[in-house]
N, C-alpha and C positions, 0 to 999 in steps of 0.2 A: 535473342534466341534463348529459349530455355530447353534446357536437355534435363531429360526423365531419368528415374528409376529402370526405367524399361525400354530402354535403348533406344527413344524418341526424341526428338527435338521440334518446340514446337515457336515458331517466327511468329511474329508480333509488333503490328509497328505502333510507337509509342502512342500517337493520336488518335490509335482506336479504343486506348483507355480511357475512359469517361472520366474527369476533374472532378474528383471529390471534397470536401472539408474534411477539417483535422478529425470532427468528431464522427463522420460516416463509418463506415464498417467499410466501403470502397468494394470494388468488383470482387468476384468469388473467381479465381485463378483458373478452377477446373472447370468451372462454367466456361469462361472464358476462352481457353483455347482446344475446348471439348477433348480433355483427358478423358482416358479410361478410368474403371473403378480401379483401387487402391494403387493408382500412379501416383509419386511424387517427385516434382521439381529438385535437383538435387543441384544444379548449378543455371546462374544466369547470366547473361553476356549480352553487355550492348554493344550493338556494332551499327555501322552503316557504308560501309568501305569495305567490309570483307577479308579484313589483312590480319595479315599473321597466321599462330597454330593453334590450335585443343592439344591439348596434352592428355591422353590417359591411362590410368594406372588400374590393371587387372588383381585379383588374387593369387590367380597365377603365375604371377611373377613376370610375365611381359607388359610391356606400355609400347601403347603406338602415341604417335606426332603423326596430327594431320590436318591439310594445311586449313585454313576458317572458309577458304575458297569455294570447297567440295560442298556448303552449305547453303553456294547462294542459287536461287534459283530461277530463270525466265517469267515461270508464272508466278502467281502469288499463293503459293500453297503454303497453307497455314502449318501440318506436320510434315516430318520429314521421319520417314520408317527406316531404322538401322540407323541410329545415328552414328551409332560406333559398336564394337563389337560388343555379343550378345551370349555366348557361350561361357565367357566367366563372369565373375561379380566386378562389375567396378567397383574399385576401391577410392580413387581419386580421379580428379579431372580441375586442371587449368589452362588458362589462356594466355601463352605465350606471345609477347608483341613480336615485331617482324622480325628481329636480332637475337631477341632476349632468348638468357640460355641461365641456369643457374642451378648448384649443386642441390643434390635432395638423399634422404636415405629412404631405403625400405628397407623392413623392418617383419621379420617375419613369426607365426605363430613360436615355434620353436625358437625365436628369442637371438634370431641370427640378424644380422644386419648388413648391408653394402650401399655404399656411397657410390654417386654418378653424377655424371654433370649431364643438363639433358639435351645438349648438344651430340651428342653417343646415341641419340634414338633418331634414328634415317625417319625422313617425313616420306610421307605411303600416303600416295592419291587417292584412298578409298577409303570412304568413311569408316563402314566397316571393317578396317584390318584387324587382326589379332595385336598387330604390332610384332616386338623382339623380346624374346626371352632375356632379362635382365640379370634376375637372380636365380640361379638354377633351386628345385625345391626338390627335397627328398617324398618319398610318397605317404600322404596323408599332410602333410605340410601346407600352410597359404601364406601370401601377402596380408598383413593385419595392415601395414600402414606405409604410408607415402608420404612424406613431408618434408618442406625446403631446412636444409641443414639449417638454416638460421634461426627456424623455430622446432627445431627437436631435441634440444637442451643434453645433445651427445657433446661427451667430457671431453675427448678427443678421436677428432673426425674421421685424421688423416689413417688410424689404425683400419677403420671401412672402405678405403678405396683399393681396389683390384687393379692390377695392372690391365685386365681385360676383362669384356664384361660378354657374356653371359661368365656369373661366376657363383659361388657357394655361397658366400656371405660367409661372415666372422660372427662365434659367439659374441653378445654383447659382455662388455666387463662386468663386473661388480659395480664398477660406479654408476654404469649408465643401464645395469638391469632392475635397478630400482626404481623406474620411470615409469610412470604410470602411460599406457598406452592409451591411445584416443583415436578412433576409427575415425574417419572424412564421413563419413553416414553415421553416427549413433546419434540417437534419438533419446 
């Protein structure tokens, strides 16, 4: 499955890619699963079982969990329109296996941050939900970034966790406002 820029996901099964050599130039992607003009592939998932979640992370500060199931389909239709929600920018997006649950921060333009486990985001049979409001965001404010605590190199974590979530988020310290930020999309 490859999910788009532009709220698509487009199925693919492996044996319809032609075997190329190392030194071919190999299938043209957008050829291939007849993307629109300036769509891009932002994340890809091989599946054949259908199990587990997508995880994804808005600007605006909700993330929905939705289960991989909602993606399988009777016929064999190559796209699938609305893959998830379309009204804000994703910012993130992973593939939860059937269990897996694991802490993340988001991390917002004004420099505020909250920790979660993403076990805390209810799974919504519908590909497009909005999802839950996580971090609440004052106006003109966004989500810059979504990342597994393990790789967000915050000094100390336990200072970002709220006892309930939808919540404000904490300024970052000194220590960890020095961090250079890195969008899941930058180019």
């Amino acid at each position: 499955i490859f999910f788009s820029d532009k709220s698509n996901a487009y199925k693919l099964k492996a044996h319809q890619i032609s075997d190329c050599k190392a030194g071919d130039f190999g299938e043209y992607l957008p050829n291939l699963l007849g993307m629109d003009e300036n769509e891009t592939i932002v994340y890809v998932l091989s599946t054949d079982e259908f199990k587990g979640n997508m995880l994804y992370g808005f600007d605006s500060g909700k993330l929905a969990k939705v289960p991989l199931f909602a993606y399988k389909t009777v016929t064999n239709r190559k796209k699938l329109a609305k893959a998830y929600y379309d009204k804000s920018q994703l910012i993130y997006i992973d593939y939860l296996e059937t269990e897996e649950n694991y802490d993340a921060v988001i991390i917002t333009k004004d420099q505020k941050a909250l920790v979660f486990n993403t076990d805390r985001i209810p799974l919504k049979t519908t590909r497009s939900t909005q999802g839950i409001t996580v971090i609440k965001l004052k106006k003109g404010d966004k989500v810059t970034e979504v990342v597994k605590t393990s790789s967000s190199k915050l000094k100390d974590i336990d200072e970002y966790i709220p006892n309930n979530i939808p919540a404000a988020g904490r300024p970052l310290s000194k220590k960890d406002s020095t961090r250079k930020q890195v969008s899941f999309f930058d180019k």
